[in-house]
VOPATOR-956059 format. One line per field, with one value per residue: residue number from 1; y, z, x of N, C-alpha, C, O in turn. Coordinates in steps of 0.1 Angstrom, whole numbers, plus 5000, padded with zeros to 4 digits. Example, Ala and Ser with C-alpha at 12.3 -4.5 7.8 and 13.67 -1.06 7.14 Angstrom:
# VOPATOR-956059
seq	1/2
ny	4943/4978
nz	5078/5071
nx	5132/5128
cay	4955/4989
caz	5078/5071
cax	5123/5137
cy	4967/5000
cz	5078/5079
cx	5132/5129
oy	4967/5011
oz	5085/5080
ox	5142/5134
# end
This chain:
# VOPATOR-956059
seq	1/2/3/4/5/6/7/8/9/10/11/12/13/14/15/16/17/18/19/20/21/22/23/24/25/26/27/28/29/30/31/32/33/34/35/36/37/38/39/40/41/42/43/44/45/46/47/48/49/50/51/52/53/54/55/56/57/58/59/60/61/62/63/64/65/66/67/68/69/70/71/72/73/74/75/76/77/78/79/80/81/82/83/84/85/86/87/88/89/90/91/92/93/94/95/96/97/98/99/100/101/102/103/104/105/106/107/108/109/110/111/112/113/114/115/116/117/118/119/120/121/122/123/124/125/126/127/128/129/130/131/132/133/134/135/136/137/138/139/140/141/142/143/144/145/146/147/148/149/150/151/152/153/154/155/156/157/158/159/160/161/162/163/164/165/166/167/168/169/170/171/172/173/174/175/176/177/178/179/180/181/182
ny	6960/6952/6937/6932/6945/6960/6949/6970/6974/6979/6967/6941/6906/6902/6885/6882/6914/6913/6897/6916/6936/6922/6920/6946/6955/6933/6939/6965/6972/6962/6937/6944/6916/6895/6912/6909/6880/6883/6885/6860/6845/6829/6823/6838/6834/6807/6806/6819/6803/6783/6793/6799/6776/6754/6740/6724/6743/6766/6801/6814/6796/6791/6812/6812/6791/6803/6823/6811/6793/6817/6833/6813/6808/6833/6857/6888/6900/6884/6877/6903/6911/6892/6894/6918/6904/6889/6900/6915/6892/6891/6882/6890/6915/6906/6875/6870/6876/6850/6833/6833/6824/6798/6785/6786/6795/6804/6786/6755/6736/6756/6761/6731/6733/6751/6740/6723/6732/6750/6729/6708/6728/6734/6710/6705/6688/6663/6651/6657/6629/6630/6654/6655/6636/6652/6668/6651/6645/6670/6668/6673/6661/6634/6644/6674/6674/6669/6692/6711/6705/6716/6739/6747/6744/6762/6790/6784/6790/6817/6827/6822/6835/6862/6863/6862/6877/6906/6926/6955/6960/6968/6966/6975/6972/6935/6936/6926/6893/6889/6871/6851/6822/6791
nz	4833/4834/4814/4820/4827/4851/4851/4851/4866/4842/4822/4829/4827/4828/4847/4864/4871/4888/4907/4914/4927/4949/4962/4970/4987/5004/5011/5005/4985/4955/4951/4935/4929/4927/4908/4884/4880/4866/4839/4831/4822/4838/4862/4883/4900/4901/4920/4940/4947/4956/4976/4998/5001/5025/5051/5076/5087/5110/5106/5115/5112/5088/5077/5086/5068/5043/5046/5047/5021/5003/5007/5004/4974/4966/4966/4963/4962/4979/4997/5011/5015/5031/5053/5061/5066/5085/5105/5115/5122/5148/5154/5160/5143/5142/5147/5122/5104/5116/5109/5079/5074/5077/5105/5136/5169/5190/5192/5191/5179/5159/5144/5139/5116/5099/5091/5079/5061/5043/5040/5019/5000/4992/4979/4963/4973/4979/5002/5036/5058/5082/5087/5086/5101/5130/5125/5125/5150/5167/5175/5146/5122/5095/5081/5083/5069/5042/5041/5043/5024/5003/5002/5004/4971/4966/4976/4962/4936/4934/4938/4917/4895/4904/4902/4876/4866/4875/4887/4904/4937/4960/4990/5018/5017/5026/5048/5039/5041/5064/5080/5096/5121/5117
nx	3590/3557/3538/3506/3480/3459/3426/3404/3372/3348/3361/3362/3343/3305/3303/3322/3320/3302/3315/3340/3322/3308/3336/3344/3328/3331/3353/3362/3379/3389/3412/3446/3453/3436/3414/3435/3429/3407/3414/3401/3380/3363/3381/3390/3363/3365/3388/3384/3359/3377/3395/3380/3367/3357/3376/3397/3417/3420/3419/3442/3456/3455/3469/3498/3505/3500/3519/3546/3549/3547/3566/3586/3585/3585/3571/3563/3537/3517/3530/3532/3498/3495/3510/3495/3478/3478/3491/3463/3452/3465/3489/3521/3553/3570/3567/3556/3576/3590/3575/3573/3596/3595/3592/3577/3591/3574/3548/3551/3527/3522/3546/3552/3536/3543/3569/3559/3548/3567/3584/3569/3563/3587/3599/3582/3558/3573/3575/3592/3601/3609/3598/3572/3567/3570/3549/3526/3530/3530/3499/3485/3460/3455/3435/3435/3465/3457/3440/3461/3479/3460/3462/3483/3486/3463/3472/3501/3493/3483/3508/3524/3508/3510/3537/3544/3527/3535/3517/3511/3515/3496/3489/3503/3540/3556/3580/3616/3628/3650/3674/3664/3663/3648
cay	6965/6939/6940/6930/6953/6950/6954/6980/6965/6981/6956/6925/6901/6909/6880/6893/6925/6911/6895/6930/6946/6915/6925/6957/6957/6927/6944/6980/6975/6948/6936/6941/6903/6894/6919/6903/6868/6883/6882/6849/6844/6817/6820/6843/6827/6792/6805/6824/6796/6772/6796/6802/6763/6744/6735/6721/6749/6780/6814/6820/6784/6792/6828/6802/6785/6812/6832/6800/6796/6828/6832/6799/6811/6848/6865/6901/6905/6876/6880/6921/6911/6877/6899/6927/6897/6882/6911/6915/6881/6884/6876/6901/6912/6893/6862/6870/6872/6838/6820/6834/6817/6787/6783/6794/6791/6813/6778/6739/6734/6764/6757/6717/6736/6761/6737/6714/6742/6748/6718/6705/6736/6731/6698/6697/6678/6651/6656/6650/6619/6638/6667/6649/6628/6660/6672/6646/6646/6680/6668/6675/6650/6637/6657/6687/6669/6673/6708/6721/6704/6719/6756/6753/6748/6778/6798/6783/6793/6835/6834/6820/6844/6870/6866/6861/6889/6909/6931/6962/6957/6972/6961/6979/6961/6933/6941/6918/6886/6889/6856/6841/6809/6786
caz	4833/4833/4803/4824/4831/4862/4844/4861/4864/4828/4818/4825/4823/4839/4862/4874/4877/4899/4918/4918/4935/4963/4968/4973/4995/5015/5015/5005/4972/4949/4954/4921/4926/4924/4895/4871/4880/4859/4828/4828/4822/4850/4871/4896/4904/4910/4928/4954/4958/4965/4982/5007/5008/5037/5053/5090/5096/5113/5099/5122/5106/5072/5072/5089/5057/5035/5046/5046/5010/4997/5010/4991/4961/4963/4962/4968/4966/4988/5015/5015/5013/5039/5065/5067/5076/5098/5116/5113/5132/5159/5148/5155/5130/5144/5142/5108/5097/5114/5102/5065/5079/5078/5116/5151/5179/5201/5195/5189/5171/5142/5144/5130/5102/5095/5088/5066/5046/5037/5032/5013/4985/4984/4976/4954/4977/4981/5023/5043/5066/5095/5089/5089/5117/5139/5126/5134/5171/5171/5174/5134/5120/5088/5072/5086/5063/5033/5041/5041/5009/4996/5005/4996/4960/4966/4975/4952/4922/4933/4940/4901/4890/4911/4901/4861/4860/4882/4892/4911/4947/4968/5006/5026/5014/5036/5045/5037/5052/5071/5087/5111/5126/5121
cax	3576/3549/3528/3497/3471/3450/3418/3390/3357/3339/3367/3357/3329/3292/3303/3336/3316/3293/3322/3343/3310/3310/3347/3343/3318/3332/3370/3364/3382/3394/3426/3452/3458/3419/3409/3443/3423/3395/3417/3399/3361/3364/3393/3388/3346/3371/3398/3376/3355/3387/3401/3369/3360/3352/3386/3400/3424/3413/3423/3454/3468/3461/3475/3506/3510/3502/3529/3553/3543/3544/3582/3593/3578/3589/3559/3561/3525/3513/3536/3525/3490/3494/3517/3487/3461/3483/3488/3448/3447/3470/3507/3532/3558/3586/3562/3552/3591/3595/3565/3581/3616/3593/3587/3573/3596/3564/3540/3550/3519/3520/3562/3554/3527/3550/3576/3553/3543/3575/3585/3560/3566/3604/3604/3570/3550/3578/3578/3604/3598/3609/3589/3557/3567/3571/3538/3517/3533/3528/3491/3478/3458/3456/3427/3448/3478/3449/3436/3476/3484/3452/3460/3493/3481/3459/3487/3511/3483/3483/3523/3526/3501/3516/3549/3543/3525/3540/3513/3517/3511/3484/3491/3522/3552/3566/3596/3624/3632/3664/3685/3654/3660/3637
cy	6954/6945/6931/6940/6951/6956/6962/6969/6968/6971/6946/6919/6903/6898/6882/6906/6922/6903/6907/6937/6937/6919/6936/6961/6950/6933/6959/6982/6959/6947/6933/6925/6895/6896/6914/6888/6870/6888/6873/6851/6838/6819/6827/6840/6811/6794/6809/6814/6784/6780/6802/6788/6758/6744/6731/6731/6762/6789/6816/6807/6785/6804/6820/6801/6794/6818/6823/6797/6805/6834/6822/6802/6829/6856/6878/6903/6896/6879/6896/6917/6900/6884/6910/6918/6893/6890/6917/6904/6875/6887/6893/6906/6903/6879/6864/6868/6858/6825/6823/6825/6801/6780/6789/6790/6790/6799/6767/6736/6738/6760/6746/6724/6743/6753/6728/6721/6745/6745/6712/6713/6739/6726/6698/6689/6666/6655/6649/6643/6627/6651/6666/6644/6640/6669/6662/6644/6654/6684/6674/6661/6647/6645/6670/6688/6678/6683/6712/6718/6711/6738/6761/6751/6758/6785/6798/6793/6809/6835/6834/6831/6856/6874/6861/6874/6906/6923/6942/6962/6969/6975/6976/6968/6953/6936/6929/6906/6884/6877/6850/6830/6805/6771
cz	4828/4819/4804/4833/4846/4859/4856/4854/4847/4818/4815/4824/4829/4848/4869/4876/4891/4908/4922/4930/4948/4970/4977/4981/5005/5022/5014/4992/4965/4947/4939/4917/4922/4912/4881/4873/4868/4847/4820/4828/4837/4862/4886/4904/4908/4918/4944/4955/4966/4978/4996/5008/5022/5035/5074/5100/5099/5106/5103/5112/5091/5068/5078/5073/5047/5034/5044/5029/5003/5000/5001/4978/4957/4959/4967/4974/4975/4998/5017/5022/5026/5055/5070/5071/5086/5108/5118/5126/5144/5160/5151/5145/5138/5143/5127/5102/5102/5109/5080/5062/5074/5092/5124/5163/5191/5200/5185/5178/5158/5136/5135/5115/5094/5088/5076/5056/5036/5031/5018/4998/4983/4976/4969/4962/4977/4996/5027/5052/5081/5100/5095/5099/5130/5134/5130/5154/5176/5172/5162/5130/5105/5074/5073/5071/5049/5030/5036/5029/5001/4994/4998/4980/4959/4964/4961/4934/4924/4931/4923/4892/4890/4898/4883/4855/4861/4882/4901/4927/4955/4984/5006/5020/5026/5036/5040/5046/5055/5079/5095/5114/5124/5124
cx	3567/3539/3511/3492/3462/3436/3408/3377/3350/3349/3371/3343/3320/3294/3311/3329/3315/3302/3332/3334/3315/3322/3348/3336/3322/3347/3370/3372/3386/3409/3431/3451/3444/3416/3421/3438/3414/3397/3410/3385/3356/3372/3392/3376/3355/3380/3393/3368/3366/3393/3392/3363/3362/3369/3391/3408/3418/3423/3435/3460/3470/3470/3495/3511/3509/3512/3543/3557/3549/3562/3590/3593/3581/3582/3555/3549/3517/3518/3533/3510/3486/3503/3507/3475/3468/3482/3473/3442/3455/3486/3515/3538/3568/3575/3555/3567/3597/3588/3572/3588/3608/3598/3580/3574/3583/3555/3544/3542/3520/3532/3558/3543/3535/3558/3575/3551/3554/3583/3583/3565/3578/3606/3585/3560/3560/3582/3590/3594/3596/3600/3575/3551/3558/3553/3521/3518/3531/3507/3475/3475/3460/3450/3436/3461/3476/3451/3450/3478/3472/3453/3473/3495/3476/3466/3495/3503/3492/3496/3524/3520/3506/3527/3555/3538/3530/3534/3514/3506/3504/3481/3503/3529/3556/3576/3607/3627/3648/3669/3674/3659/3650/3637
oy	6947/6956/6926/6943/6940/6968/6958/6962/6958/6968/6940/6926/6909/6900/6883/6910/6925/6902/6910/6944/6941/6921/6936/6973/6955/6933/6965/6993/6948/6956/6924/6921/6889/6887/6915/6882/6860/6895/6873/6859/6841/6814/6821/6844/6805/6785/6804/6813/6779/6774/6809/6787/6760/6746/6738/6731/6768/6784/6820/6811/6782/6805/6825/6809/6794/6821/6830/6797/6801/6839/6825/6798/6836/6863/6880/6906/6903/6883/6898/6919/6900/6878/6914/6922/6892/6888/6927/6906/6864/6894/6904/6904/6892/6871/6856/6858/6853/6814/6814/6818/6793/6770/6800/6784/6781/6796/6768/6734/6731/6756/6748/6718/6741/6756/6726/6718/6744/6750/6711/6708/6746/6730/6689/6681/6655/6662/6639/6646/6629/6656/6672/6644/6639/6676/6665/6643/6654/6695/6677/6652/6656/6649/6675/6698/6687/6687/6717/6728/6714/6747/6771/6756/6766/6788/6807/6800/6813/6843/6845/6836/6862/6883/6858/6880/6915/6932/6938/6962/6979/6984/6982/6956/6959/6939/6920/6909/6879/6877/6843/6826/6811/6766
oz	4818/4817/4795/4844/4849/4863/4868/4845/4840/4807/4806/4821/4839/4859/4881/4887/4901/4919/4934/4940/4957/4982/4989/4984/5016/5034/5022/4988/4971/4942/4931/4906/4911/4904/4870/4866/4860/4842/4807/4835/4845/4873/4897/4915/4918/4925/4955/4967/4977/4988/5004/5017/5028/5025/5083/5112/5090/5100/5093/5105/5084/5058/5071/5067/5040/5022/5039/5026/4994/4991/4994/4971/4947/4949/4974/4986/4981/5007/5029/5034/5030/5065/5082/5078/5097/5118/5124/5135/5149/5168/5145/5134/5134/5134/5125/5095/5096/5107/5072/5052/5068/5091/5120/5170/5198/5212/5174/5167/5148/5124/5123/5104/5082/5076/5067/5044/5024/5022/5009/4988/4973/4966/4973/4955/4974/5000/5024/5054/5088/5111/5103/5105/5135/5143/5134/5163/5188/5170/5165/5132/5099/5063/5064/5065/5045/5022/5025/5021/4990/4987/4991/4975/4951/4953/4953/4925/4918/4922/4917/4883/4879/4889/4880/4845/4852/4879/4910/4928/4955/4989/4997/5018/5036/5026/5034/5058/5047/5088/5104/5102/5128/5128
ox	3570/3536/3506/3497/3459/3434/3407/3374/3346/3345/3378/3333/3323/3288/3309/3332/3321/3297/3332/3338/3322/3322/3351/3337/3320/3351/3376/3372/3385/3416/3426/3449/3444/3415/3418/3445/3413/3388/3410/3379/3347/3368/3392/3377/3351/3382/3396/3366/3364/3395/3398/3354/3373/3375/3385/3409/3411/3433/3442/3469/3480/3477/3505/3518/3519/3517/3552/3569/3556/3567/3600/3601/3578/3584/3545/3547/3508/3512/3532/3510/3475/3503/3509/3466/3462/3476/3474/3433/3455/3492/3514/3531/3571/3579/3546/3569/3606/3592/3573/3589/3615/3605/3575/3565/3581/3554/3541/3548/3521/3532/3561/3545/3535/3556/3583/3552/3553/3590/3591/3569/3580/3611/3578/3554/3553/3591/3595/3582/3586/3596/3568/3540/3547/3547/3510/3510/3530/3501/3463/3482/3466/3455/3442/3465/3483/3459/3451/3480/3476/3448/3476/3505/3482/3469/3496/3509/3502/3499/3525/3526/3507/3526/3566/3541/3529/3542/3521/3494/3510/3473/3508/3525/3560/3584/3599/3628/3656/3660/3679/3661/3640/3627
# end
């Protein structure tokens, strides 16, 4: 039993309020994972603006890496929370369980992101050679390289958060990842 609360808005500060309200209004509620940000005076006003900055990959590629991510790192509530956008923007579930796997046989392109993402947060940001290779051939550049290492900090942040505090989840559960190929 986690001994973290996911505070209600009369709970936190008048500026997490007033970011609770924007939530709520832009999602229809505030997500558990959000509202235990606002343990912090700060944390949750920096993580949403990093996690809404300016970046090169579109939505379908980061929900890609997110879900890539959020698998390596064993994040109940991200991969719940990252398999209902996915499916939001497209993605089957059998391509959501293999972008998890850390690929996507269905397109070349997401397949070399997929593989970096997972890479990348195996091994700490020490990349395999090969991996990188096959993602610049797979026509990513290296701002792209940036952006990905930049998200998968993002990520990496909530899974840690996540999975310390261990918050009670909100999403549908994903389901389990089972043997994929990837």
């Amino acid at each position: 039993m986690s001994i973290f609360n996911v505070p209600k808005r009369e709970e936190v500060s008048t500026a997490n309020q007033a970011i609770f309200d924007s939530l709520e209004k832009a999602v229809g509620f505030v997500p558990n994972l959000f509202a235990t940000y606002a343990h912090s005076e700060n944390a949750l006003g920096n993580y949403l603006n990093l996690s809404n900055a300016k970046t090169s990959l579109k939505t379908k590629e980061k929900e890609v890496v997110n879900l890539a991510v959020s698998e390596v790192n064993n994040c109940i509530y991200c991969l719940s929370a990252h398999t209902a956008i996915s499916k939001m923007n497209g993605f089957t579930e059998d391509q959501i369980l293999e972008l998890r796997a850390g690929g996507a046989s269905f397109d070349d392109k997401l397949d070399a992101l997929a593989r970096l993402a997972k890479n990348i947060t195996e091994n700490r940001g020490a990349t395999d050679a090969a991996i990188l290779d096959n993602f610049f051939a797979a026509g990513w550049t290296k701002e792209n390289l940036i952006d990905v290492i930049v998200l998968v900090g993002d990520k990496t942040i909530s899974n840690y958060i996540n999975n310390t505090t261990e918050i009670p989840v909100d999403f549908p559960i994903a389901q389990p990842l089972e043997t994929v190929e990837a």
